[in-house]
C-alpha positions as a Markdown table, in Angstrom:
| # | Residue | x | y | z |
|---|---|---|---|---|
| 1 | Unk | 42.9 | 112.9 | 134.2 |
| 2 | Unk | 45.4 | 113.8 | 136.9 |
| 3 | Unk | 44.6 | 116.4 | 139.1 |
| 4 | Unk | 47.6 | 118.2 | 137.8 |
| 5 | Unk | 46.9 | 118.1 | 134.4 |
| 6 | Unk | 43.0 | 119.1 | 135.1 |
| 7 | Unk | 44.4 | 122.6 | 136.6 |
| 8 | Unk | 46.3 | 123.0 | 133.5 |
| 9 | Unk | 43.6 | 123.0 | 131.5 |
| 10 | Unk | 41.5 | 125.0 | 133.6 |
| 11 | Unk | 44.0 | 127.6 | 133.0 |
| 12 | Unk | 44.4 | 127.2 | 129.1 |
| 13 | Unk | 40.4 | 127.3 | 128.6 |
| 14 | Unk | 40.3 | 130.3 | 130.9 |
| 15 | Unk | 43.0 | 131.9 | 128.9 |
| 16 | Unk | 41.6 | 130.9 | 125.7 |
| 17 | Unk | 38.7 | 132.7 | 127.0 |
| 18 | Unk | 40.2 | 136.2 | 126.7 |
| 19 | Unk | 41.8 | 135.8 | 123.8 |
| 20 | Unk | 38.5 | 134.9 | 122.0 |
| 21 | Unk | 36.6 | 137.4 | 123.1 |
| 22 | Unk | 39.6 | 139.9 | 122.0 |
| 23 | Unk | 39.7 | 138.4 | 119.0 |
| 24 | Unk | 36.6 | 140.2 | 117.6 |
| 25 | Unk | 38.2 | 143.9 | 118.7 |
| 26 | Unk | 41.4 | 143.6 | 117.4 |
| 27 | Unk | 41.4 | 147.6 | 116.5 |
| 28 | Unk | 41.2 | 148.3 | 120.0 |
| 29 | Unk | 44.4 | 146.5 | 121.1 |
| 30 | Unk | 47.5 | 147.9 | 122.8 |
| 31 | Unk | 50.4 | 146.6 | 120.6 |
| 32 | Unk | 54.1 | 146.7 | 121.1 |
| 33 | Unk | 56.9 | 145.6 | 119.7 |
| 34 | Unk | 59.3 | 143.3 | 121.4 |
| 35 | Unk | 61.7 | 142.5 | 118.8 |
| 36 | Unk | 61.6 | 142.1 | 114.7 |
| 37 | Unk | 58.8 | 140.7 | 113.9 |
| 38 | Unk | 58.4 | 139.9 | 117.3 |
| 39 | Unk | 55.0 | 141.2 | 118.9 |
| 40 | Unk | 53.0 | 141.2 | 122.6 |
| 41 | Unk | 49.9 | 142.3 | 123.1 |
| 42 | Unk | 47.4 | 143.4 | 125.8 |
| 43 | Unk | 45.8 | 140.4 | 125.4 |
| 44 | Unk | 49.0 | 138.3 | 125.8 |
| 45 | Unk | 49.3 | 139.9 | 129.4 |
| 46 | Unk | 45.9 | 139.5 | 130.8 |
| 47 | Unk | 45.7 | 135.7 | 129.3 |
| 48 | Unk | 49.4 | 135.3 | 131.2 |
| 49 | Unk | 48.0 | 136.8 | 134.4 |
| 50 | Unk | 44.9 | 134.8 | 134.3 |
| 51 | Unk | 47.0 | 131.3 | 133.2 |
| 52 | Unk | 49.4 | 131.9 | 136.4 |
| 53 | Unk | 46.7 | 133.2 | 138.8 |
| 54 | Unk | 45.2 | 129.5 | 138.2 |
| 55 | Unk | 48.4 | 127.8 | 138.9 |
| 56 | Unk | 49.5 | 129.3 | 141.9 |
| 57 | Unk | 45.7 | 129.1 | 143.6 |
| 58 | Unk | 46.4 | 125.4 | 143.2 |
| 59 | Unk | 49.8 | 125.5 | 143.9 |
| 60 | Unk | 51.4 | 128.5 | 145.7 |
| 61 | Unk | 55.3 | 127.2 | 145.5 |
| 62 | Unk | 55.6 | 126.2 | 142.5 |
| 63 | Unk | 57.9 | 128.0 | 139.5 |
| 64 | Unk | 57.1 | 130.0 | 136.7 |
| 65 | Unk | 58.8 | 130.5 | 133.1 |
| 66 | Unk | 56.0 | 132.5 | 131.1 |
| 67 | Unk | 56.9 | 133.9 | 127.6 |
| 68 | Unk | 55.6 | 137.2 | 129.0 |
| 69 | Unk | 56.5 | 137.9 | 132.5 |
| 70 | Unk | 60.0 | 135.4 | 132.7 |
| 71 | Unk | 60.6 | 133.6 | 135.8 |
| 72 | Unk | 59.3 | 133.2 | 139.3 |
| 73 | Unk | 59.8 | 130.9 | 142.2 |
| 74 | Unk | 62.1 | 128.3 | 143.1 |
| 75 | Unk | 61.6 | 125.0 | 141.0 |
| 76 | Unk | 64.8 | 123.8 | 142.9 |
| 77 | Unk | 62.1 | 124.3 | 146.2 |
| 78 | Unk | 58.9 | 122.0 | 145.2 |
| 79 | Unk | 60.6 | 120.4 | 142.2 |
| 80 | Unk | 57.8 | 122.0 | 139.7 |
| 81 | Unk | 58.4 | 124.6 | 136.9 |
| 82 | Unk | 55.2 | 125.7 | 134.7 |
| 83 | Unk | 56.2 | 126.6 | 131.0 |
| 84 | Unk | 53.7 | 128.9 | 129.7 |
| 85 | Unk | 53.1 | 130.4 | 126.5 |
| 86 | Unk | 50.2 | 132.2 | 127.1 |
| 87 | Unk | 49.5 | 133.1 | 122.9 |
| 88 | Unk | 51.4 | 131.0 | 120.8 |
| 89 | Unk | 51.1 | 132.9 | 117.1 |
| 90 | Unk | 50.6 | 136.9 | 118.4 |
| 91 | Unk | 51.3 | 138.0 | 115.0 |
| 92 | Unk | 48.5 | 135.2 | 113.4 |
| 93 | Unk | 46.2 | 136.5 | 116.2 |
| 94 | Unk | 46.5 | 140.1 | 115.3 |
| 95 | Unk | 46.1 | 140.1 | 112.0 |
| 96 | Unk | 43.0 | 137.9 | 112.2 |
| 97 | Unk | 44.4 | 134.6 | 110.7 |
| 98 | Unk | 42.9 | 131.9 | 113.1 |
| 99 | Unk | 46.3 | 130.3 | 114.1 |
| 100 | Unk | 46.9 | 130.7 | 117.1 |
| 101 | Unk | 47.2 | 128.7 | 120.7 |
| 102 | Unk | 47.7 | 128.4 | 124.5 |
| 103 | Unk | 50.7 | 126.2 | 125.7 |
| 104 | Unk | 51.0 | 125.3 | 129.2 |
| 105 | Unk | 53.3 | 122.5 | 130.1 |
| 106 | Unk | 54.8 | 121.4 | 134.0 |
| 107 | Unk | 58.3 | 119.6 | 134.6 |
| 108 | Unk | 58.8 | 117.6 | 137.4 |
| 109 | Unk | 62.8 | 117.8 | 138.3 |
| 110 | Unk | 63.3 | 118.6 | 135.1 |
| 111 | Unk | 61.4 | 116.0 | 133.2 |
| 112 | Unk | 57.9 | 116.9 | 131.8 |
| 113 | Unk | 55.3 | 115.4 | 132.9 |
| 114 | Unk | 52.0 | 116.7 | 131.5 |
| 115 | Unk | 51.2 | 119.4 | 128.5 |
| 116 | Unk | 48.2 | 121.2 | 127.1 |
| 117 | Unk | 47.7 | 122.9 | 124.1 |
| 118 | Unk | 45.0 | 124.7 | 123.6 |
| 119 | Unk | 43.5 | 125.7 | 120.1 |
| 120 | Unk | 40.3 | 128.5 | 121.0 |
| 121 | Unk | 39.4 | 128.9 | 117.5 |
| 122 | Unk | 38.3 | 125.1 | 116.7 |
| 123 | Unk | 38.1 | 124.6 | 120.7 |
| 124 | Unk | 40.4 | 121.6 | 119.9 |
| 125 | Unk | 42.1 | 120.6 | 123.6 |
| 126 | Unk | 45.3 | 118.7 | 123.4 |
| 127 | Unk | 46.5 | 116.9 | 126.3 |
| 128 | Unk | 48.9 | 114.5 | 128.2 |
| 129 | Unk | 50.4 | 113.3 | 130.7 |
| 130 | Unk | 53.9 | 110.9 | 131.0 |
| 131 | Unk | 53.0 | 107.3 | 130.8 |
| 132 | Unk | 49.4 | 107.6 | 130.2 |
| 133 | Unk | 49.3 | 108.6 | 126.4 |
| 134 | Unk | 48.4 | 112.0 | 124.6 |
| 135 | Unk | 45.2 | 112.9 | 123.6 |
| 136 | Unk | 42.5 | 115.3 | 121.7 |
| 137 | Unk | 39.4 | 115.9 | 122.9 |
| 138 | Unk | 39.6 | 112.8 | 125.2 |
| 139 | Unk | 40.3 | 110.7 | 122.3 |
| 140 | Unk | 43.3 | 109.1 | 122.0 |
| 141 | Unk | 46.1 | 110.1 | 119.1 |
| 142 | Unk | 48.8 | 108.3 | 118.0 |
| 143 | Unk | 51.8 | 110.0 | 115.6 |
| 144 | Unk | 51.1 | 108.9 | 111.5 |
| 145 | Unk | 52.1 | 105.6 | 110.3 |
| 146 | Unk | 53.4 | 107.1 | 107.3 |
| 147 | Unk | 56.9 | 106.0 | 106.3 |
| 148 | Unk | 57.5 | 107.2 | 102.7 |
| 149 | Unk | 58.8 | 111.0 | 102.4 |
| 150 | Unk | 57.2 | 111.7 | 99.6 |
| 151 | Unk | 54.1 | 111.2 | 100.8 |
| 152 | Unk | 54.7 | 113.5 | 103.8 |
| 153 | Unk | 53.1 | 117.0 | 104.9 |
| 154 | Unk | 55.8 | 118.5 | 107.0 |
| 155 | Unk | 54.9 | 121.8 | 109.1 |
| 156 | Unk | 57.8 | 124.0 | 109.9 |
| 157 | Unk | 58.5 | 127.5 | 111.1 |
| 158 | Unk | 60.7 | 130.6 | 109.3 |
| 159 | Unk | 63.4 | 131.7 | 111.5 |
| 160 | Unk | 61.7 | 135.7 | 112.6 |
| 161 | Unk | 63.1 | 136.4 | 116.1 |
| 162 | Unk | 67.4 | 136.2 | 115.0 |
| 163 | Unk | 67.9 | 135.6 | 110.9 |
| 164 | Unk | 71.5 | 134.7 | 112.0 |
| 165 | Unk | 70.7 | 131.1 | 110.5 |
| 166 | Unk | 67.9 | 132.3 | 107.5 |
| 167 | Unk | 70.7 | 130.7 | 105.0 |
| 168 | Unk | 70.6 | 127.7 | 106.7 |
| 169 | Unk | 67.2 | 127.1 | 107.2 |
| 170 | Unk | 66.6 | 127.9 | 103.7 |
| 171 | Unk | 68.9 | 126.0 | 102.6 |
| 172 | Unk | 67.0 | 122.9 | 104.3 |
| 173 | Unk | 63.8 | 124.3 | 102.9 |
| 174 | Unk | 65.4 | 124.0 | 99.4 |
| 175 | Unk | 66.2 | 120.1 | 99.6 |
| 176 | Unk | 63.1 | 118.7 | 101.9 |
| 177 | Unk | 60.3 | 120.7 | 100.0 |
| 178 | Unk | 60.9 | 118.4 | 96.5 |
| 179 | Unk | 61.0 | 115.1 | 98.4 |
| 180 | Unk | 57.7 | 115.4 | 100.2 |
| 181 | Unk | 54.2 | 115.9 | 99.4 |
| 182 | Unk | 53.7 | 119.6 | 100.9 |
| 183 | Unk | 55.0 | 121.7 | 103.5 |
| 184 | Unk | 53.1 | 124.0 | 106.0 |
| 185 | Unk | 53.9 | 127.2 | 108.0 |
| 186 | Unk | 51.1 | 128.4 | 109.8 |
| 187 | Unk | 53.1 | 130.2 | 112.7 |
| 188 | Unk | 52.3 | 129.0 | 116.0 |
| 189 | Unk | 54.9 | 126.2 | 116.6 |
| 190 | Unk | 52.6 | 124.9 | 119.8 |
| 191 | Unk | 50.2 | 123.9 | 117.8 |
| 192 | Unk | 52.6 | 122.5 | 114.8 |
| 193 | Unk | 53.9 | 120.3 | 117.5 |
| 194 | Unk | 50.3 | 119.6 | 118.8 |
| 195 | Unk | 49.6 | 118.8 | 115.3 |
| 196 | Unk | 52.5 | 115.9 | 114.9 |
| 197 | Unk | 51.3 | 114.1 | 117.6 |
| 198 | Unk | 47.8 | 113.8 | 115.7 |
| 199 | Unk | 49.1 | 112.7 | 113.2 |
| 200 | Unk | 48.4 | 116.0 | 111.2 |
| 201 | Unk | 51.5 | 116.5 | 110.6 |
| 202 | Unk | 53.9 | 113.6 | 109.8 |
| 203 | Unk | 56.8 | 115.8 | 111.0 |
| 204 | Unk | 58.0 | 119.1 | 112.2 |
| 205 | Unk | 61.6 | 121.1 | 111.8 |
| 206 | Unk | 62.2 | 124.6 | 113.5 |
| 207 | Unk | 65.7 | 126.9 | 114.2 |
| 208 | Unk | 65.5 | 129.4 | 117.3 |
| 209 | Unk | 62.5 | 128.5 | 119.5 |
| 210 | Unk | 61.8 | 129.0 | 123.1 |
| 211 | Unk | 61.4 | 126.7 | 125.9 |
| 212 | Unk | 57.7 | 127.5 | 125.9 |
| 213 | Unk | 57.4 | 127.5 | 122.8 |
| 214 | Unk | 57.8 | 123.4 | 122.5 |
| 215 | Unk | 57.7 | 122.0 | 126.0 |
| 216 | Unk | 53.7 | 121.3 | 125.7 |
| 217 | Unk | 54.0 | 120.3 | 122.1 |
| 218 | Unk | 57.1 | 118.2 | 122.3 |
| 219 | Unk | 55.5 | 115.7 | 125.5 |
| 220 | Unk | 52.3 | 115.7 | 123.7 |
| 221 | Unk | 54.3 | 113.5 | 120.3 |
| 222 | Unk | 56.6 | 111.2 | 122.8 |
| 223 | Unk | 53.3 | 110.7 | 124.4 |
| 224 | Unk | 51.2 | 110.2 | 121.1 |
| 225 | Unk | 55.1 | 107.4 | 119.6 |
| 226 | Unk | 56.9 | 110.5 | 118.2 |
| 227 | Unk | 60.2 | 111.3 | 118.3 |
| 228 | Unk | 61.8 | 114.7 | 119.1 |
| 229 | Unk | 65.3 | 115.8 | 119.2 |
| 230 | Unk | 67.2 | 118.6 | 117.9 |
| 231 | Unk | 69.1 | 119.3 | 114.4 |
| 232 | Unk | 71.2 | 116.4 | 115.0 |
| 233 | Unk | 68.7 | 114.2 | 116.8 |
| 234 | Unk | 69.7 | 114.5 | 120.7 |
| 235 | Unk | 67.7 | 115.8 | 123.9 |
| 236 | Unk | 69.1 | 119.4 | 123.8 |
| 237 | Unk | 66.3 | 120.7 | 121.6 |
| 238 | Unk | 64.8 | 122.3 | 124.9 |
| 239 | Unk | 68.3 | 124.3 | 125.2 |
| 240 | Unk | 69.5 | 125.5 | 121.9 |
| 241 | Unk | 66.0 | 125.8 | 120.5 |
| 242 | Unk | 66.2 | 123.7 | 117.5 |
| 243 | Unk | 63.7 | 121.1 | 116.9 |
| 244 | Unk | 63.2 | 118.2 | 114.5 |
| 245 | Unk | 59.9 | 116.0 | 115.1 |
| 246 | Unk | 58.0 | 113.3 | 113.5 |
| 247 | Unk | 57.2 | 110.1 | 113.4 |
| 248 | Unk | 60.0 | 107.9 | 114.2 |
| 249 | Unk | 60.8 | 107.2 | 110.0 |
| 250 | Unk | 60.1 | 110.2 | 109.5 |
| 251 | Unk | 62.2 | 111.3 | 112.4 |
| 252 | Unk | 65.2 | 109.9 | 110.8 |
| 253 | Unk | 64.6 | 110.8 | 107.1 |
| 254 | Unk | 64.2 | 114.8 | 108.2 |
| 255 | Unk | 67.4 | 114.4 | 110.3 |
| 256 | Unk | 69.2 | 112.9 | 106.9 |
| 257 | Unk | 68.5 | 115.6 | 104.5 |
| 258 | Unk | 69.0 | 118.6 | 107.5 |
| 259 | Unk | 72.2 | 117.0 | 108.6 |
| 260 | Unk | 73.8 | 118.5 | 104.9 |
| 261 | Unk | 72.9 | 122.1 | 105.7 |
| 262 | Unk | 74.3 | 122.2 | 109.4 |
| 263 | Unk | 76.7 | 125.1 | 109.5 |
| 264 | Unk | 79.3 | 125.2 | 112.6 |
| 265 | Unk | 77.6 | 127.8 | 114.3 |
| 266 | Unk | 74.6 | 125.5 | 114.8 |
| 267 | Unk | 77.2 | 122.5 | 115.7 |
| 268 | Unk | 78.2 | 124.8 | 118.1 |
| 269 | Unk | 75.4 | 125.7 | 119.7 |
| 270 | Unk | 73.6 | 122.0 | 119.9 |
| 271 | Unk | 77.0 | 121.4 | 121.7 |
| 272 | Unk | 76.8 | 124.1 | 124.0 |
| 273 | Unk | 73.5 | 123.1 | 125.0 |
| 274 | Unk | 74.3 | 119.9 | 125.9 |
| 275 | Unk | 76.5 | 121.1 | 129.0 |
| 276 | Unk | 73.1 | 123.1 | 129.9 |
| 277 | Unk | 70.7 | 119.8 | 129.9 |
């Protein structure tokens, strides 16, 4: 395992840590509210602090983007920016549903290079690293081989943050669910991602993410033979925060039916996002 990718998973078992033992007090949690549905806990915070304060012992100059506490440091300066998501599914976590993960990824001049999700209630430990293949529990995973759409289970995410683009997405919803086998929305898009690239999933569609949200999860499935672009299958899924996964049939089959269903505001902002890449 590179050194690299060792400290990142130091920090996600340490932050999976806190959030377990949290997890059987749940009454006794400070709770705010960020946004709609939108919600951050104590125990988002302390897993945050403890996640960075393992980063930055190893490496002092390099960048920060949590979900949590924003930005920090100079990734121009060393070249490295750590994308953290300290509790991937808050709302799943507080109500007691056990979905819920730690996503820690690390780009290298922009390019990422090595991702961990971590999944505390099943102490399932996703890894990888660029070039040397993804992995779960040091076993090896590869995307599915499945390449008919109706035998697919596709995982995918409600739009809860901005419902500027609900009739969209449900619109999609409306014409993949009757082609496929089943459909799944557990609610922490790290590990639906995570889940892809084991071949859990045979693929993945989302509107309105955030860059921590997917970095870990979207290495971990071009790692494990994925594909990942956004709505209309290009790179700028990291930007405009629309993501379509899968395995690469699958891949295009999702992109088919979505491409129906695009409206010009989310055209327009998978073009805008291109000048941001």
């Amino acid at each position: 395992m590179h050194p690299m990718l060792t400290i990142a998973v130091k920090a996600a078992r340490r932050a999976g840590s806190i959030i377990s033992r949290a997890s059987h007090n749940l009454d006794l949690l400070n709770v705010s509210k960020k946004s709609h549905s939108d919600y951050v806990s104590e125990v988002d915070g302390a897993a945050e602090e403890a996640i960075i304060k393992v980063l930055l012992a190893a490496y002092p100059d390099h960048a920060i983007l949590a979900e949590e506490s924003g930005s920090r440091g100079d990734k121009n300066k060393s070249g490295y920016q750590w994308i953290i998501d300290p509790l991937d599914g808050t709302t799943n976590f507080l109500h007691g549903f056990p979905k819920y993960s730690v996503s820690i990824a690390v780009k290298y001049k922009g390019v990422l290079t090595h991702a961990v999700v971590y999944d505390p209630n099943n102490n399932d430990l996703f890894t990888a690293s660029r070039g040397s293949g993804a992995y779960l529990n040091d076993h090896r995973i590869r995307v599915s081989k499945r390449s008919r759409f109706e035998d697919c289970l596709i995982g995918t995410g409600l739009p809860f943050r901005d419902l500027t683009h609900i009739d969209a997405y449900f619109a999609m919803l409306r014409d993949i669910v009757p082609r496929i086998a089943g459909i799944r929305r557990p609610g922490s898009a790290a590990l639906d991602l995570a889940y892809v690239a084991a071949g859990r999933y045979d693929g993945f569609w989302e509107i309105g993410l955030a860059p921590w949200d997917m970095a870990a999860g979207c290495l971990l499935i071009t790692e494990a033979g994925g594909l990942v672009g956004d709505l209309q299958g290009n790179e700028t899924y990291m930007q405009s925060g629309h993501i379509v996964a899968g395995n690469p049939k699958i891949f295009a089959n999702l992109l088919q039916v979505i491409a129906p269903h695009l409206t010009p505001q989310l055209i327009e902002i998978e073009r805008a996002a291109t000048s941001l890449k």
